[in-house]
N, C-alpha and C positions, 0 to 999 in steps of 0.2 A: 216712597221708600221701596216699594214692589218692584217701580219700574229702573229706579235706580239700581235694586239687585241685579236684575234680569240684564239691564245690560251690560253690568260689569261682567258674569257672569259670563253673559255671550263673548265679549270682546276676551274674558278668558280664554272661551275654550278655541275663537277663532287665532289666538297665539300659538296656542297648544300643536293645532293643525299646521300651524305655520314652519313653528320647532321640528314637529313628525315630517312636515313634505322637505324641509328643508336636511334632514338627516339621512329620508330617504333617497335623497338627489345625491347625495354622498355619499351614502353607501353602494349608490348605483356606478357612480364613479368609478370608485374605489376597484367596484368589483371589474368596469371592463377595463380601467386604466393596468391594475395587477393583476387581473385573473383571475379575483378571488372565488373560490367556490366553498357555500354553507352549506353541510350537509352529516347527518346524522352517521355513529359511528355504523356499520353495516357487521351484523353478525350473523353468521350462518353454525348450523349445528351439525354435528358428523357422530352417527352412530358407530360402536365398537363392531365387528359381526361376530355373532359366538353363536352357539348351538345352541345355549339357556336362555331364550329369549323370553324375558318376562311379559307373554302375550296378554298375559289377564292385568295383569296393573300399567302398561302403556301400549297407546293408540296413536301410531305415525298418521300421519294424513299426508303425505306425502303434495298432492296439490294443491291444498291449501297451505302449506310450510306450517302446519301447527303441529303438537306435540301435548297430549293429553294423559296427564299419569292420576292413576287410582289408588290409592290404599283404605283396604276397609278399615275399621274400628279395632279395634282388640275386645273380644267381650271380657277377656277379666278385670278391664277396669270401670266397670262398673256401669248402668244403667246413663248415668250422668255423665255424658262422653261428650264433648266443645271439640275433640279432635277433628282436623281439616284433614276430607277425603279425597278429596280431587282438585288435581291444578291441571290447566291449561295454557301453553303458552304459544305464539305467534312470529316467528321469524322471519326475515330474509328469506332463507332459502335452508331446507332440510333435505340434507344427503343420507340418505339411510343404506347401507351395501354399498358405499359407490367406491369406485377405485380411486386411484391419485390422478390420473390424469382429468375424470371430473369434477376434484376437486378443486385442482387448480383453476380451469376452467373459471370457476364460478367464482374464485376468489383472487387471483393472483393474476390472473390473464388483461385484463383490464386495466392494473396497474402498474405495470412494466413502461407502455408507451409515456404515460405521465412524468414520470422518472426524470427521461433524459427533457420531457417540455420545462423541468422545474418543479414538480411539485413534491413534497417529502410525503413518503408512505410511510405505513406501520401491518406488515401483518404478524400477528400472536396466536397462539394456541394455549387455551385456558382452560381447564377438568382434573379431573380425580385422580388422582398417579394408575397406573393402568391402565388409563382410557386411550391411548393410542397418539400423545403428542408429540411425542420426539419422532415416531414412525411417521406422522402428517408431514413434519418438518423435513426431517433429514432422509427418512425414508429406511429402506433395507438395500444393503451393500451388497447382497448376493446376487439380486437379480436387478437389470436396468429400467425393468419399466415400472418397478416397486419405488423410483426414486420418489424423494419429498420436495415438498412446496423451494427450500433453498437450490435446490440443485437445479432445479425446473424455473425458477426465475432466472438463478444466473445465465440460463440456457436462451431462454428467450431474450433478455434483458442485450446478450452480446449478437442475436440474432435482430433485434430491430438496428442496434447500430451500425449494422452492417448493411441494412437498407436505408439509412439515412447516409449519402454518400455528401451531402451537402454540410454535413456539419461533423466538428470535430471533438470526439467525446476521450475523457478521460474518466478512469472506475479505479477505484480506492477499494481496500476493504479491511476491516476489521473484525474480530472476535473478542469478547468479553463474558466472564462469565462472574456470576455473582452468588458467592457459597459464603455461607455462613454471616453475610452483610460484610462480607471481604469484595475487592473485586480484583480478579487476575485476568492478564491478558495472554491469550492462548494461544496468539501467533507472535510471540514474543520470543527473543532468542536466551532470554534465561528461563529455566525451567518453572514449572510453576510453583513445582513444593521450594524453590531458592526464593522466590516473591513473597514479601511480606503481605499483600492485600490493601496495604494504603498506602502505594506509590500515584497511584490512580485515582484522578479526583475530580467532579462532577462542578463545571463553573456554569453563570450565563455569562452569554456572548453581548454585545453590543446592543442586539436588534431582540434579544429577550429567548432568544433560543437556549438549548444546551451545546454545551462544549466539552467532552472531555480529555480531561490533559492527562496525559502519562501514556496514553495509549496509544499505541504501534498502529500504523495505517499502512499498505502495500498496491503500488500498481500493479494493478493486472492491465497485461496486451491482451488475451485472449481467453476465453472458456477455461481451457483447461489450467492456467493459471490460477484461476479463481476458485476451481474445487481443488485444487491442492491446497490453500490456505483452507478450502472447508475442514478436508480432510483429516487436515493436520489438524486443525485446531477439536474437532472432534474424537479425537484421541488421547485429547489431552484433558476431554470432562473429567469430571465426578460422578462416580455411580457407586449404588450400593445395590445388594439383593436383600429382599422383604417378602414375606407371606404375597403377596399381591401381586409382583412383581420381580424377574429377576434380575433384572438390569435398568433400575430405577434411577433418573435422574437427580441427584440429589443438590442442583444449583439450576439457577436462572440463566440464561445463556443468549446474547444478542449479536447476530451475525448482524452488518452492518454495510450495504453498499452505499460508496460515496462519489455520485456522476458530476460531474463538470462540462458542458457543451457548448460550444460559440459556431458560426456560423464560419464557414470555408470561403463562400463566395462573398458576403456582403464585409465592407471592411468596421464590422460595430463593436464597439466596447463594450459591449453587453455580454457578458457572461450568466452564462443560469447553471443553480448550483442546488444540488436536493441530496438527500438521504431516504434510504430503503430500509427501514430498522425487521428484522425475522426475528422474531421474538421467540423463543421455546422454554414456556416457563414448567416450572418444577409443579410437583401435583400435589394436591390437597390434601390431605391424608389422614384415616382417624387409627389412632395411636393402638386400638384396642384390636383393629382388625388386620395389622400389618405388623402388630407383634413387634414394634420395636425397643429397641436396648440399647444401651449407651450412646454410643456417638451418632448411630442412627437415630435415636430418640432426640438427642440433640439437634439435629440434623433438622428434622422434622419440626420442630419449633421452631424456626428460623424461616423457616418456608412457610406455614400456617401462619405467623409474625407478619413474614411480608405482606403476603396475598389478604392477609386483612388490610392494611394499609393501603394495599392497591382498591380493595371494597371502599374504604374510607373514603380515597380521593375518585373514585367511578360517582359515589352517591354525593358528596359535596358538587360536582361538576355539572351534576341535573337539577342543581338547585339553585336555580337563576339570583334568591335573594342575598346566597352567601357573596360574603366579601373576597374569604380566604379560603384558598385550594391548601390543604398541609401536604405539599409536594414532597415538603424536605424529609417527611418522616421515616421515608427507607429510599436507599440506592437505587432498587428498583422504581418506584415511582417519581423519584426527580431525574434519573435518566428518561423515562417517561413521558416527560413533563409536555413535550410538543405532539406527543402521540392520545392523550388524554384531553380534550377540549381545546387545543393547539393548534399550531399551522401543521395539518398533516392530514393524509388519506389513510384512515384507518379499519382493518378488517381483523376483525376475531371469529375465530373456529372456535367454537365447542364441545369440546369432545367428553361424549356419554358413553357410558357401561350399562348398556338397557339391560342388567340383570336384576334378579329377585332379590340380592343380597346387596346390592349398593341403589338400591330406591331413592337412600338420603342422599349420598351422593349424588345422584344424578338432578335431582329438585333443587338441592342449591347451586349447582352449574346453571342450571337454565334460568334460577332466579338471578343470577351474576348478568347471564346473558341480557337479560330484559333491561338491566337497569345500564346494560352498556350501551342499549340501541338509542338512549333517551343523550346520551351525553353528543352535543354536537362539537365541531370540528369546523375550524378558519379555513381552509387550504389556501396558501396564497404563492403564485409564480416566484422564485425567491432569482434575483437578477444581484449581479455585481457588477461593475463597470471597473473593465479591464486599465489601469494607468497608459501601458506603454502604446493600445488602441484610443485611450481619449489625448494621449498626447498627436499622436498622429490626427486626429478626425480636426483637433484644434491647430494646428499648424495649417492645413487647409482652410480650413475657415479665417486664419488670418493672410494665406496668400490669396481669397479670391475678395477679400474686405481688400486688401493690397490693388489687388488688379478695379476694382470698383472707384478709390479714392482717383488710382490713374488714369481713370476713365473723364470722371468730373472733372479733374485739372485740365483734360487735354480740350474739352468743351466749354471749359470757363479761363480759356487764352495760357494755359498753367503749364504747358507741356515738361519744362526741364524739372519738376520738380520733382526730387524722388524720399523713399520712405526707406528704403533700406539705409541699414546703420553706415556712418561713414569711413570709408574707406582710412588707411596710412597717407596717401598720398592728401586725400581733399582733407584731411587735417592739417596737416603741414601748411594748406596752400590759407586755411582759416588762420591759422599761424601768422604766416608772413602780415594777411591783412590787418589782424589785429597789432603786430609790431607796429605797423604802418600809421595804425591811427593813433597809436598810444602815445610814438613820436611825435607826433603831430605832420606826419609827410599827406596824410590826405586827411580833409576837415569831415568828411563824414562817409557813410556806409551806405551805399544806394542799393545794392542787388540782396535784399533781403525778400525770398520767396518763400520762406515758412519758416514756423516756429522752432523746429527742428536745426536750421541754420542761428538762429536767436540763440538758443541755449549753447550749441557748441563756441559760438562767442564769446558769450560769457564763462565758459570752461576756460578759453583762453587765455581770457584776461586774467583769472584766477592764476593761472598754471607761470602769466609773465611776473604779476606780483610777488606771488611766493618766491619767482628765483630772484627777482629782486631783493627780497627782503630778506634772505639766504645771504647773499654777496654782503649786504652791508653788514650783518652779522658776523662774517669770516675778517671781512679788514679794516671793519670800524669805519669806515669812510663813507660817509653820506653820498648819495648820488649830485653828481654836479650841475649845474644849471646849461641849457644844452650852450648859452656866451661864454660860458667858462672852458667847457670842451670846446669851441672854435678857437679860443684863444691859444690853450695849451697845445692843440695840433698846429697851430700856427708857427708856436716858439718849439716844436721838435723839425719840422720841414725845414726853417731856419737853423737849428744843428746839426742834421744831415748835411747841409750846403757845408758848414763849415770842414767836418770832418770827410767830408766824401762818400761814395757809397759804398755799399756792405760786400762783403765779399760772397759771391754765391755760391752755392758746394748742394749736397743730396741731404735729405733729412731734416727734422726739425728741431730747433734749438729748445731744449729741456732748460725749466727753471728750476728746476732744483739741482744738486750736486751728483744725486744717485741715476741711472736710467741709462739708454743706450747710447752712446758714441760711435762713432767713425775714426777710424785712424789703429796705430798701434795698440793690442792688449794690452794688460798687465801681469805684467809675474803673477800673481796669486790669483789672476783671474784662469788661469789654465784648470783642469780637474784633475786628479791622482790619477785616476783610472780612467785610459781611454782604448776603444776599438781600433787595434793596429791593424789595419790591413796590410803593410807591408807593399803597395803600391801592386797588389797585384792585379789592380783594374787595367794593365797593358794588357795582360797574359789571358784574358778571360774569357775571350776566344775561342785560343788554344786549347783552353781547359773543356772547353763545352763540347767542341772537336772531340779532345778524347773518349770522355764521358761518354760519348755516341757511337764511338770506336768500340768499347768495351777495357782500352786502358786503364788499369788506378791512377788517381790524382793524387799527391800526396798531400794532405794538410798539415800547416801549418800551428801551432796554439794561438790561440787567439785571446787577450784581454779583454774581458768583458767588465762593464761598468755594473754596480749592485743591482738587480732587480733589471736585469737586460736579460731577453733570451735571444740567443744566434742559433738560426737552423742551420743545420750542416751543409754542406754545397750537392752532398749525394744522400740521400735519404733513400732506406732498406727497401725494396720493393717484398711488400708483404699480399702471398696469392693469400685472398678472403675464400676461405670453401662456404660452399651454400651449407645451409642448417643441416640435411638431411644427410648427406656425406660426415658433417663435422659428429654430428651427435652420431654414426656407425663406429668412429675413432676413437671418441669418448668411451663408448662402451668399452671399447678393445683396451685401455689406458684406465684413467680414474674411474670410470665408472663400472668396472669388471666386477666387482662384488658386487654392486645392487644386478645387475643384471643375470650374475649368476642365481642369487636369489631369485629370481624371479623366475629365471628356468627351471631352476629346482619345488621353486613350490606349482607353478605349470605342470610340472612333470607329476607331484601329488596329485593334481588336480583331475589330469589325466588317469591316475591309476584309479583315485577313488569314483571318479563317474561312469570308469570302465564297470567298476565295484558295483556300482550304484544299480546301471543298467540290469547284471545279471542279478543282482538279489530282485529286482523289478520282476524281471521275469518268473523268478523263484516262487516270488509270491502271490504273481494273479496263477500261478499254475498249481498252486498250494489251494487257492482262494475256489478254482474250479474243482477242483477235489474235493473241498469241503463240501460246495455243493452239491456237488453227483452223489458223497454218499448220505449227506440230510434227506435228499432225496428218495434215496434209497431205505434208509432206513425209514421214513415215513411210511413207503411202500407196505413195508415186509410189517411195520403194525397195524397200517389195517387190513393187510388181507390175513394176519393173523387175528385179530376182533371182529375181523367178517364170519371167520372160517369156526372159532368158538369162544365163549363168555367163560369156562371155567380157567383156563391159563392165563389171564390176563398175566399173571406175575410171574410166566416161566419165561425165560429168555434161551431161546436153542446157540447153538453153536454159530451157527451165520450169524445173526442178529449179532452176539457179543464181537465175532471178529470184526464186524462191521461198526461198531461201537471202539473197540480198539486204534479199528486204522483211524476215525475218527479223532479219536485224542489224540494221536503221533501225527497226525496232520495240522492240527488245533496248535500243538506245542511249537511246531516247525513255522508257522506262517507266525505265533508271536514273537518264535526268536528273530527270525529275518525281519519284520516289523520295526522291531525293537532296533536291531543294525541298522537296518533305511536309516530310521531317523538317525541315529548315532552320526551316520557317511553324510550324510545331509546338512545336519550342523556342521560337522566338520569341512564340508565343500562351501558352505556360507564362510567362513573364516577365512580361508585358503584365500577366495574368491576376494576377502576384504583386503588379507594381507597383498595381495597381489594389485590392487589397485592401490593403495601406501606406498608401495615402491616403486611403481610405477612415475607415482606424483614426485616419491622423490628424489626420481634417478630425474626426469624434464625441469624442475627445477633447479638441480646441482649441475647439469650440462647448460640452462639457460643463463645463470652463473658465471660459469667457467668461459662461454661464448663469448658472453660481451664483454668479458674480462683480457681474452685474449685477441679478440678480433673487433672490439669496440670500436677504439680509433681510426680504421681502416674503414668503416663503414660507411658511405654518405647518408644513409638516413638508419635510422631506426627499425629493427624488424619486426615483421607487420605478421609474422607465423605465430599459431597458438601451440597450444599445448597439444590441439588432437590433431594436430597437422605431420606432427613424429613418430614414425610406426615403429613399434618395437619390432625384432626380427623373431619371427616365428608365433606373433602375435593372433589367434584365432577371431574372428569375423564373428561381432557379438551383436545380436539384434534382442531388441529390449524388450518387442513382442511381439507373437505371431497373429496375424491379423487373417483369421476367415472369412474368404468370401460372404457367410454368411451373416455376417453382424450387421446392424444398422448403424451406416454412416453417422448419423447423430449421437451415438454413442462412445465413440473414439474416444473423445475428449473425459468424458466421465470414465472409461476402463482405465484408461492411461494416467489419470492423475491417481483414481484407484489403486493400481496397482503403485503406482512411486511412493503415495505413502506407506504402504501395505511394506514396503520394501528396506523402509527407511525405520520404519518401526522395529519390523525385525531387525536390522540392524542395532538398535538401539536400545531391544531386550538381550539381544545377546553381551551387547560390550558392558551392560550391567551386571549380568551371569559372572563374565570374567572378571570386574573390578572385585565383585560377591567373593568370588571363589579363591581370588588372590588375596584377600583382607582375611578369611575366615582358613585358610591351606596351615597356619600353623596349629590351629588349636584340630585341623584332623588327620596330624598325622601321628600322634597317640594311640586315638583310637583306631585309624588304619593297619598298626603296627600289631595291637592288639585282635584285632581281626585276622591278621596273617599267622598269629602264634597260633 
């Protein structure tokens, strides 16, 4: 019985081994057939920099990437103290002080190239509201080398494709943000307070991935393309100010690059197709030390809600035995869902506040972080196969199986036989032979050389039966026996002899009553209305003659039958003017009012910048005054505190005048301040109105063009809009560019500033809808002000 265990036992476990090497062989497969790569999620922590470094309760180790915090005991609670005093934890990589550029470095640098090979990424930034994650992310606007991990991948991101000149990549991108377990999309052309938040809805796709529907995707050609959709869409968060924070993210926010890459030289159906998800999630926050209240309060539960959920599914993901990940339980985590133990290359930032007063904080960041390092990750090449490339790769493959089959025929005595589909002609001539046999004029079918001839045969004989069996259907008459037709042709040749033969004439003789004839019309076959030309095809000549002369020719009226057009014999010669001439004549004609307008508010434009300029002046020479005498009067107090301790509180005559000019300078630099800005607004409007009439004097002349010179045109005209100079039009550059910037920067200043441009645009024409909605209930009170 021992030995009968022992060796079942064995032959078990040599199954077992079998099962294990036979899995491992397949997953080894797997992995160099797709590329797959297993590998833990990779977290690195980034310290806040502050001045209150809490030196005594944490210890960076900066080369060994550990991170060790202390809190002592409390003695008021008593002798019997279980409180935990020290943690230590182990990271990737610990940035402590370090700027953006080595953060990316460390995190984001390395996964740009994978991108366009295929493989989907995920970087996130996860910590305590204040810890510095939207600044990691998107960075500060004011200076360029302050930018964030987005700005700085999309940079790289367009700079490797630019050195893969071998392959042709297309970039998507998306903005989505997710407030209150709503989700809006923020490069969307309806605003976002007009979005309800559930138009947008989170599927899986086919292959087990996410997909979401409702939401707006854009190509970008280049860099700068792409931080304008950042841009934009970053203007259009949610923020609120709190004790902690004054400009607090109050949503989850997933900027989205979507690459697509196939090969330039090789012709393969293979398409590779990934996603870049930039996560910037909202921060942690405890309710008591951020003071919040109402809708912020609100706010904040919705966010502490999520990010629990997101703990929920990090701790279920490292735990091998469960069955069920609860993906579905918030928006955040099922968008997620590839980025969390999924096909995806994933990096989380940590971002701490090493102060004395958020300890707690920072110990649960870092406990988040441990359990994220534990959760691993598929990554696998994600390929599509292109249709209109595998139809092409498959038409070769069947013309060189073509050229192969013609090869063996030519070797195996076969030469005439062909494989292309048959021709009009070589059916026809299958035709005839099949009539042939079906007659009975040839007893059999000798030149049968493939199966391909077989088949259109027997199409044949199908195609004579059917019309056969069509005929007897139409006149009832059975087909005759072929002794019955010699006979009958026999007894009409003999009626011919009697009667004679036929009389021969053009055309063929109709059996029915109705159809064409030869000979005399009929009265009622004439039509009402016919084309008189009046025989003038003698004279047409002469007519052409004069035409050429410069003579008029005089016409005649002509009858036309319903639904006839007759061109006239002399048709108007119309000079077409080029666009640039035509639209100087427009102005001069219909379009003299927009244009005047335009001169006129130019001419505003003009006076107020003239305005502009010298209050400019007014005010840095105001601005240097103030200085000279702050200066001044600092002066004359301490060499009066030098000079004696008892008059601290007398002010002599100098000092006060000097205190005097002081405020009449103070007054003067805020009234001209106040004006600036007043002439400045007012030159933004100007500025707007004058591009509105602009658009819509080239529109109403583009209009009126093809309206009157249409017909005359031989093609269509190929002029835009900025191809029409207006007259007296000023030479407008969008920005001054100094020698001194760095070339890699262009891109990020210039999409900078168009949104920066477009925004103000978009505060002011709400100012005026505001002020045009609310003008009746203040002019009471204006009125009242004036009495």
């Amino acid at each position: 019985f021992v030995f009968f265990f022992f060796k079942q036992k064995t032959a078990y476990e040599i199954a077992q081994r079998l099962v294990g090497s036979e899995m491992c062989i397949r997953d080894r497969y797997q992995r160099r057939v797709h590329g797959m790569i297993k590998q833990q999620v990779k977290v690195i922590v980034r310290t806040r920099p502050t001045s209150n470094f809490a030196s005594k309760n944490i210890e960076i180790d900066a080369a060994a990437n550990s991170i060790a915090v202390n809190i002592p005991k409390l003695p008021e609670k008593g002798l019997v103290n279980h409180q935990q005093e020290s943690w230590k934890y182990k990271f990737d990589k610990l940035l402590h002080n370090s700027s953006q550029e080595d953060v990316f470095d460390y995190c984001a640098r390395d996964i740009t190239p994978s991108i366009i090979d295929g493989y989907n990424a995920t970087l996130m930034c996860y910590g305590q509201t204040g810890a510095g994650k939207t600044f990691t992310m998107i960075g500060s606007s004011q200076n360029y080398k302050y930018r964030g991990m987005i700005p700085r991948s999309i940079s790289h991101l367009f700079q490797e494709i630019g050195g893969r000149v071998d392959q042709a990549v297309t970039v998507r991108v998306s903005f989505i943000e997710i407030y209150n377990e709503l989700m809006f999309d923020l490069l969307s052309d309806v605003p976002t307070h007009e979005q309800t938040g559930s138009d947008i809805t989170i599927l899986d796709d086919s292959k087990g991935g996410v997909h979401v529907k409702g939401l707006s995707t854009h190509i970008c050609v280049n860099e700068e393309e792409a931080l304008n959709h950042l841009f934009e869409g970053e203007t259009n968060r949610t923020i609120s100010e709190h004790q902690l924070n004054k400009t607090s993210s109050r949503s989850h926010c997933i900027f989205t690059l979507y690459v697509e890459s196939k090969s330039r030289v090789e012709s393969s159906e293979k398409v590779t197709f990934s996603k870049f998800h930039l996560v910037d999630l909202a921060g942690s926050e405890r309710t008591k030390k951020t003071g919040s209240e109402g809708v912020i309060l609100k706010e904040a539960n919705f966010i502490n809600k999520s990010l629990s959920f997101l703990e929920m599914v990090v701790i279920a993901s490292c735990d091998k035995s469960r069955e069920f990940i609860p993906y579905r339980q918030s928006k955040l985590t099922n968008l997620l869902k590839d980025s969390i133990g999924g096909n995806s290359k994933t990096v989380m930032i940590a971002n701490i506040w090493p102060e004395p007063t958020h300890l707690e904080e920072t110990i649960s960041t870092l406990k988040f972080g441990t359990r994220m390092m534990k959760v691993t990750n598929e990554a696998v090449i994600n390929v599509h196969l292109d249709p209109s490339q595998l139809i092409k790769k498959q038409e070769k493959e069947i013309r060189e199986l073509k050229q192969e089959l013609a090869m063996h025929d030519t070797l195996g005595n076969r030469g005439r036989v062909t494989y292309d589909a048959y021709t009009p002609e070589m059916q026809f001539k299958m035709q005839q032979l099949a009539e042939k046999y079906f007659k009975g004029e040839i007893d059999d079918i000798e030149e049968i050389s493939s199966l391909r001839q077989v088949r259109e045969l027997f199409l044949q004989f199908r195609m004579l039966y059917k019309k056969l069996e069509k005929k007897v259907q139409e006149t009832g008459i059975s087909p005759k026996k072929p002794e019955a037709e010699g006979k009958e042709a026999k007894a009409s040749e003999d009626q011919k002899e009697k009667t004679g033969p036929e009389e021969k004439g053009v055309g063929e003789k109709e059996e029915t009553a109705a159809g064409f004839g030869l000979g005399t019309a009929l009265k009622g076959a004439k039509p009402k209305l016919a084309v008189d030309v009046g025989g003038k095809g003698k004279n047409l000549a002469e007519e052409e003659a004069k035409q050429e002369e410069g003579e008029e020719v005089k016409e005649e009226p002509v009858e036309v039958m319903p639904g006839t057009e007759i061109k006239s014999k002399k048709e108007k010669k119309v000079e077409v003017l080029d666009r640039q001439t035509a639209f100087i004549e427009y102005k001069k004609a219909d379009g003299k009012a927009m244009e005047e307008g335009i001169l006129s508010n130019r001419k505003d434009l003009k006076e107020k910048t003239t305005k502009m300029k010298a209050l400019e002046k007014e005010i840095n020479t105001r601005k240097k005054e103030i200085d000279r005498l702050k200066e001044s009067l600092d002066h004359k107090r301490e060499t009066l505190k030098a000079e004696t301790d008892a008059a601290k509180d007398v002010i002599d005559e100098e000092e006060f005048a000097i205190i005097k000019e002081l405020k009449d300078h103070k007054k003067e630099y805020k009234k001209n301040s106040d004006e600036y800005k007043t002439l400045k607004s007012e030159v933004l409007i100007i500025k707007q109105n004058i591009d509105k009439l602009k658009q819509q004097l080239i529109l109403a002349f583009d209009e009126w063009y093809d309206k009157t010179y249409g017909p005359y045109l031989n093609s269509p005209s190929q002029a835009s809009m900025n191809q029409l100079q207006i007259e007296g039009e000023p030479k407008e550059y969008d920005q001054k560019i100094e020698e001194d910037i760095d070339p890699d920067a262009l891109a990020y200043i210039r999409a900078k500033n168009k949104v920066n441009t477009v925004h103000k645009a978009k505060k002011i024409e709400k100012m005026k809808r505001t002020l045009k909605q609310n003008l009746p209930s203040f002019i009471p009170f204006l009125s009242h002000l004036s009495l």
